[in-house]
C-alpha positions in Angstrom: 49.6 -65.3 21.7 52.4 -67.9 22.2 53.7 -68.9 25.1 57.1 -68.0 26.1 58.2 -71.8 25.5 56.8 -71.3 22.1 58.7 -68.3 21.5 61.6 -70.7 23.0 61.1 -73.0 20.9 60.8 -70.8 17.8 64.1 -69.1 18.7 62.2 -65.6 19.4 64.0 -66.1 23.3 67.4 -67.6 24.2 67.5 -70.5 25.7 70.7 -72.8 27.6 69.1 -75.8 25.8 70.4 -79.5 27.3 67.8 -81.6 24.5 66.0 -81.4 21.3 64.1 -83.5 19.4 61.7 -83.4 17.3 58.9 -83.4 19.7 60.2 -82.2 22.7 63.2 -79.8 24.0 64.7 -79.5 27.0 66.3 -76.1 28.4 67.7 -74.9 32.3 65.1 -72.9 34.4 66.7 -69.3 34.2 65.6 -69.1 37.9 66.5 -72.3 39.4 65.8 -73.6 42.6 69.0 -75.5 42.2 71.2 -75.9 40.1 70.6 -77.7 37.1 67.1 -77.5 37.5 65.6 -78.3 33.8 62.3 -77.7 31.8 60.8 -80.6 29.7 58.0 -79.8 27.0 56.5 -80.7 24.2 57.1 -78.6 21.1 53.6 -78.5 20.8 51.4 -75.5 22.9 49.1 -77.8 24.8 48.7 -75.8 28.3 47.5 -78.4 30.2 49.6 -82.2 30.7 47.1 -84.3 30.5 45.4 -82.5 27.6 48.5 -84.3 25.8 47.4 -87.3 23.8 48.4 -90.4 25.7 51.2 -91.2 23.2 52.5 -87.6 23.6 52.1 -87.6 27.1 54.1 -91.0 27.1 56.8 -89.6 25.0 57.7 -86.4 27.2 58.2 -88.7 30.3 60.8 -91.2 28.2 62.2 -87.8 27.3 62.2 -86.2 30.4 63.9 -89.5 31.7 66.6 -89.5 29.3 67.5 -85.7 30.2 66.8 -86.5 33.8 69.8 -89.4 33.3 72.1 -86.7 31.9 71.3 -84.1 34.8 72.0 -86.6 37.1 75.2 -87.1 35.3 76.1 -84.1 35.5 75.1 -82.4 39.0 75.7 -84.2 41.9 72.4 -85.3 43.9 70.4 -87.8 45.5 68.2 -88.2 42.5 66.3 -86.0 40.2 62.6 -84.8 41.2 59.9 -84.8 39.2 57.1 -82.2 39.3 54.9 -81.2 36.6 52.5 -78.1 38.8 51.2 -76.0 35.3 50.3 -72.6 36.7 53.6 -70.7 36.0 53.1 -71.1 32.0 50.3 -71.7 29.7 52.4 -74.7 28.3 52.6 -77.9 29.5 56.2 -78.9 31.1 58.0 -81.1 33.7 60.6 -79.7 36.3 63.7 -82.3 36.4 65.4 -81.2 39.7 68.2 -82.2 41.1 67.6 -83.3 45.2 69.6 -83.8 48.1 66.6 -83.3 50.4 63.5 -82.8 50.4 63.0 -79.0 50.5 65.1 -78.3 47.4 61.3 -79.5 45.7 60.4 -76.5 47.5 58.6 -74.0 44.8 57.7 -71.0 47.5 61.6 -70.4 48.4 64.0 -68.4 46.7 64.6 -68.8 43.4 68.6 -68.5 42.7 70.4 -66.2 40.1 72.6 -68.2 38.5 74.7 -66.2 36.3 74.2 -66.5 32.2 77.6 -68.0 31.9 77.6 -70.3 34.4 74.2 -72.0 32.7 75.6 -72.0 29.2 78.3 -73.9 30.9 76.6 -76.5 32.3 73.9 -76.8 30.1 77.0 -78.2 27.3 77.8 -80.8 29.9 73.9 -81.8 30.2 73.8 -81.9 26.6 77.4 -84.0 26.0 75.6 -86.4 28.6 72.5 -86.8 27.1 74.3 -87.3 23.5 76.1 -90.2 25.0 73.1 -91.8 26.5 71.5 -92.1 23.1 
């Protein structure tokens, strides 16, 4: 059975997409733990990172940098956190996450509801920064 990022990806679930290419995509957590929180993957089902082939696994972190460089644009923060955990989906993936301290890295907390239109919003001004980036 697919993974709900495969199903993503396929277009079977909506998305607030901020990146595509032709390996990878990148799309807003629908339950953030801030805002702008963002998903990297590859396109390809592999459930585990480092089950990735070294050039695949190389190629999601230049694209996870690029879309970190728009976020960071975009949302105002420290920096952007990195944290690739696994257990949440059978698909391999890296949380970009906007900081100002420490605890907003914080997975147990409260996840926020961000409403739909407020995403779709930003996730066009993620997307405009990442374009101009290329």
């Amino acid at each position: 059975m697919a993974s709900i990022f495969s199903r993503i990806i396929q277009g079977d679930i909506p998305a607030h997409k901020v990146a595509e290419t032709e390996h990878f995509l990148a799309f807003l957590d629908v339950n953030p733990l801030v805002p702008g929180h963002t998903l990297a993957i590859p396109k390809k089902e592999i459930d585990y990172i480092f089950d990735l082939e070294d050039e695949h696994l190389a190629g999601l972190m230049a694209f996870s940098k690029r879309v970190a460089k728009a976020v960071q644009a975009v949302v105002p923060c420290k920096r952007i956190g990195v944290s690739v955990i696994g257990l949440e989906v059978p698909h391999a993936h890296v949380h970009l996450i906007p900081l100002q301290q420490i605890g907003d890295m914080n997975f147990g907390k409260e996840k926020l509801a961000i409403p739909s239109e407020e995403l779709a919003a930003l996730a066009v001004r993620i997307s405009e920064a990442y374009q101009q980036l290329r």
